[in-house]
N, C-alpha and C positions, 0 to 999 in steps of 0.2 A: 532300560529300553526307552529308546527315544524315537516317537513316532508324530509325521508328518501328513499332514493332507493334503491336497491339490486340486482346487476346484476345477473346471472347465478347463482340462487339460487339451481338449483338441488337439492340432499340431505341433505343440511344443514340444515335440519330442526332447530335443535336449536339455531342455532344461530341465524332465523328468529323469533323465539319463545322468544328469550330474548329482539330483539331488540323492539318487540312488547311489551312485559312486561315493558319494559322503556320507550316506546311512548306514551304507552296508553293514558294519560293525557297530551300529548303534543302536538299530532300531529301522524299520520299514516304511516305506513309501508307500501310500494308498492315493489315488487319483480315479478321479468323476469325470463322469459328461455325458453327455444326455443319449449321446450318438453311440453306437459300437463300432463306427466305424471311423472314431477319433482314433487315430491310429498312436499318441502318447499316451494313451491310458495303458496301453500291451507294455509298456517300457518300467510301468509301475510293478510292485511286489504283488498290488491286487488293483484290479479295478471295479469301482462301483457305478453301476448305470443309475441316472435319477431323472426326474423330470426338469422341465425349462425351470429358469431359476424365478418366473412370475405367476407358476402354475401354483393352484394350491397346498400347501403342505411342503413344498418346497425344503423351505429353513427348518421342518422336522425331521426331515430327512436328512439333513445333513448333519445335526445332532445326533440323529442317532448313530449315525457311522463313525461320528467319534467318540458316543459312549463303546460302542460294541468291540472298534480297535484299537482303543485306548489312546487316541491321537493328542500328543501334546502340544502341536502349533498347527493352524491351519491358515491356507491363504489361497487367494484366486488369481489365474493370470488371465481375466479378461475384464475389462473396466465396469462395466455395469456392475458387478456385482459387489466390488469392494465396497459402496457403499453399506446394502443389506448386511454384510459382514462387522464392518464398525459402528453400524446399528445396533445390532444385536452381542456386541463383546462379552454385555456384562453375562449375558446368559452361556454363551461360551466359555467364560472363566469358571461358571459355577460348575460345569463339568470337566475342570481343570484342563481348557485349551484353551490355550493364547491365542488371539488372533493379531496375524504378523501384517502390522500393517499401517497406516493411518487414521486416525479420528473421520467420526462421519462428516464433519463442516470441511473437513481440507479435501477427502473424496472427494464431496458435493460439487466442493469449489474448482478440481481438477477438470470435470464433467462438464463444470460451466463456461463456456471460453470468455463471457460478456464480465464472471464475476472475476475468473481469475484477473484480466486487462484491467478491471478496477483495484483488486489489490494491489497488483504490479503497479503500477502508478501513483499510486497512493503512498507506496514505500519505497518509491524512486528509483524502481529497474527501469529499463528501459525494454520496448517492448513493443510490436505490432500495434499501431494505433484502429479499436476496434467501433462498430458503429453496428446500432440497434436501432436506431433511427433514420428512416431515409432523408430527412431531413436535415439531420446534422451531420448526415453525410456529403448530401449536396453543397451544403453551407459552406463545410472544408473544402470541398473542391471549387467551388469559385473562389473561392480566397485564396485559392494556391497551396495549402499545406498540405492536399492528399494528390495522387493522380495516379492514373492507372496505368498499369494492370491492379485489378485487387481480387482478391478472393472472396466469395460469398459461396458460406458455408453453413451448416449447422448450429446453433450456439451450441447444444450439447451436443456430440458426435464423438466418434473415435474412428479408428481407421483409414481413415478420410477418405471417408464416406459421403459422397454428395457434396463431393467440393468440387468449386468449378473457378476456374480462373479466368477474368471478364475483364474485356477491354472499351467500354462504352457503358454508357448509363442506359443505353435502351436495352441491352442484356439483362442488367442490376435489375431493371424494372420488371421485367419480367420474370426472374427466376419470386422474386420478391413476391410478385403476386401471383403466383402458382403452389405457395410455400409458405406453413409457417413457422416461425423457430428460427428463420435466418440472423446471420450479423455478417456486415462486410467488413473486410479486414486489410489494411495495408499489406502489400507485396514486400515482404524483404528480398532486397536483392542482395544475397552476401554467402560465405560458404553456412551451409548447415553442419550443426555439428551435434554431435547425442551425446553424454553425461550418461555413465549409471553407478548409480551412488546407492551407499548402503548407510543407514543410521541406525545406532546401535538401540534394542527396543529398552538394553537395561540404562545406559550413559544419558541416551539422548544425542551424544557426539555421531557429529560424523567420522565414521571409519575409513570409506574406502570409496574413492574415486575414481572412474574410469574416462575419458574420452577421447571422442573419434573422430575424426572428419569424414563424413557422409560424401562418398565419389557419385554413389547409381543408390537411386530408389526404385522401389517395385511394389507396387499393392500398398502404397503408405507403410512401407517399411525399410529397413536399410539391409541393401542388395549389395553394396562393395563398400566399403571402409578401409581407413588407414589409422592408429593409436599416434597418438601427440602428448606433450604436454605441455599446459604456461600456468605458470602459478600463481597469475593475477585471473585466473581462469577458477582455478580451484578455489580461492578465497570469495569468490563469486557466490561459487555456489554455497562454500558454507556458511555465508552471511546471510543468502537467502536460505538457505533450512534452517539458519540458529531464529531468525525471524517465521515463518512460515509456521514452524515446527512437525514436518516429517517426522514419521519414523517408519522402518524397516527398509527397505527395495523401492526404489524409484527410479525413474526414466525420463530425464529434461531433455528437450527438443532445445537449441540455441543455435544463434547465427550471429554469426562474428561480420562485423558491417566497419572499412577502415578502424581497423583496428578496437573497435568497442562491442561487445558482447548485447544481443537485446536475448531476453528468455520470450521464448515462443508459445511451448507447452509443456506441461508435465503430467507424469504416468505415476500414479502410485501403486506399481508393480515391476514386474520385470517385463522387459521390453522384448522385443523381436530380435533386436540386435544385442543383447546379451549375452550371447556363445564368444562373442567377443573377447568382452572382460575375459570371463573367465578362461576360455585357454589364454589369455595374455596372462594371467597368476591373478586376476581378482577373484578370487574364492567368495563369493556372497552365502553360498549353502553352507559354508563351516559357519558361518557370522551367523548365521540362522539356528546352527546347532547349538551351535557355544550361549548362545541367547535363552533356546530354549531348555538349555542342561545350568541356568542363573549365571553363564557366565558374560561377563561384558568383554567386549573385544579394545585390544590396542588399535589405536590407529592406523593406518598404513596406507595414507593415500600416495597417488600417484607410484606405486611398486608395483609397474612394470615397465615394460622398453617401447620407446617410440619407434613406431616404422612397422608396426608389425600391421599386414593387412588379413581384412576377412573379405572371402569371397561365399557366394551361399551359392547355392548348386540345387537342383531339383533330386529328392529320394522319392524310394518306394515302397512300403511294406506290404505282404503276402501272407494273407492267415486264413485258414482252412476253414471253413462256413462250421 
């Protein structure tokens, strides 16, 4: 038996939905959230209610559900949390569950938009040029190297959330002094594109590549998409995970600008737009099974067809009080 957890499953229905379609025969799906009325937690074999994940007791709580259902990998699909999770691994391995995921400095550093724009720079992506300072923000603008529109936004954030796209510095100024935590950020004007990439937890290799060109966004998420491929695309990225060091399930934001790629953000989880991949043939839940049953996966990136589109559509679930 091979058994899986699922943190703050909320609305992800389908990705609860797939990772049951690959358990079925292996072992069970267990999925949390705080809510009863996350309605992916019903799609699980069981659901577990628990408190917010900053309440106290929290993280014993979630041990204990994986001594009690024997869970042998666990992971979260919403960003705050990953951190707490590769925090606490070692003690999760002591009760023999893996946690599928990243180290806590690469979390932290997903979380942080100011730190990630200094990595990226520092190791020669190219990238949204970001400002924590209104001063060297102003400084670039009378010199010419920045100009607007630009976004001013969270440094730590997800969602995008409290992001506002500003066309004047007497906007800047005021969000600025209403707020703290801000960083302004270059406008990329270029298509956006999502990456969801699997690294394998036993290799280290990247296995499995998917991307999309981003048509309609909705709620900082991807609303219509189309599958592509280029292969100076995909070397991209594995050059940045073989440097970074990823592992398991992630989610790169990229925008391709006359023909050159900048990295925007990354998700060390699964994304919104990952129903994608997988009905295109990226299987990330076998790569997670096979990982956690010691096996390492062969490679297989770019195996699927370009042209395939996603559309997402509004559902409903119905359950009896």
């Amino acid at each position: 038996m091979t058994n899986i957890l699922l943190l703050s499953a909320g609305t992800r229905d389908k990705i609860v939905q797939y990772f049951r379609r690959v358990f079925a025969d292996h072992g069970r799906v267990i999925a949390t959230d705080m809510s009863p009325l996350a309605p992916a937690v019903y799609e699980a074999d069981r659901f577990c209610r628990v408190s917010g994940m900053n309440e106290p007791g929290y993280l014993e709580s979630v041990l204990d559900i994986c001594r009690e259902e024997r869970i042998d990998g666990v992971l979260s699909l919403i960003d705050p949390e990953l951190s707490l999770l590769a925090k606490n691994v070692d003690r999760f391995r002591e009760i023999g569950t893996t946690v599928i995921g990243s180290c806590y400095e690469l979390c932290e550093r997903s979380l942080d938009k100011m730190e990630m724009f200094r990595w990226l720079t520092a190791h020669g992506y190219k990238c949204a040029r970001s400002f924590d300072s209104r001063e060297t923000f102003v400084s670039e603008l009378e010199a010419g190297k920045i100009s607007f529109p630009v976004f001013v936004k969270p440094i730590c954030g997800s969602a995008s959330i409290a992001i506002s796209k500003v066309d004047n510095l007497k906007t800047v100024d005021l969000l600025l002094e209403n707020s703290d935590g801000l960083l302004i950020q270059e406008f990329l004007n270029g298509q956006e594109i999502g990456a969801d990439v699997y690294i394998d937890m036993i290799s280290g290799e990247v296995v499995s590549i998917f991307t999309k060109k981003k048509l309609k966004m909705r709620a900082g998420e991807t609303d219509k998409a189309v599958s592509f491929k280029d292969p100076k695309l995909f070397e991209l990225i594995k050059r940045f995970v073989k440097e970074s060091g990823f592992r398991g399930q992630i989610d790169i934001d990229i925008f391709e600008i006359g023909g050159e790629y900048y990295i925007s953000e990354v998700n060390p989880r699964f994304g919104g737009g990952y129903p994608h991949a997988f009905e295109s043939g990226c299987d990330h839940m076998t790569m997670i099974l096979n990982n956690l049953q010691g096996k390492a996966n062969a490679p297989s990136i770019g195996s699927y067809d370009e042209g395939i589109y996603m559309m997402k559509y509004n559902e409903i679930m119905i359950r009896r009080d």
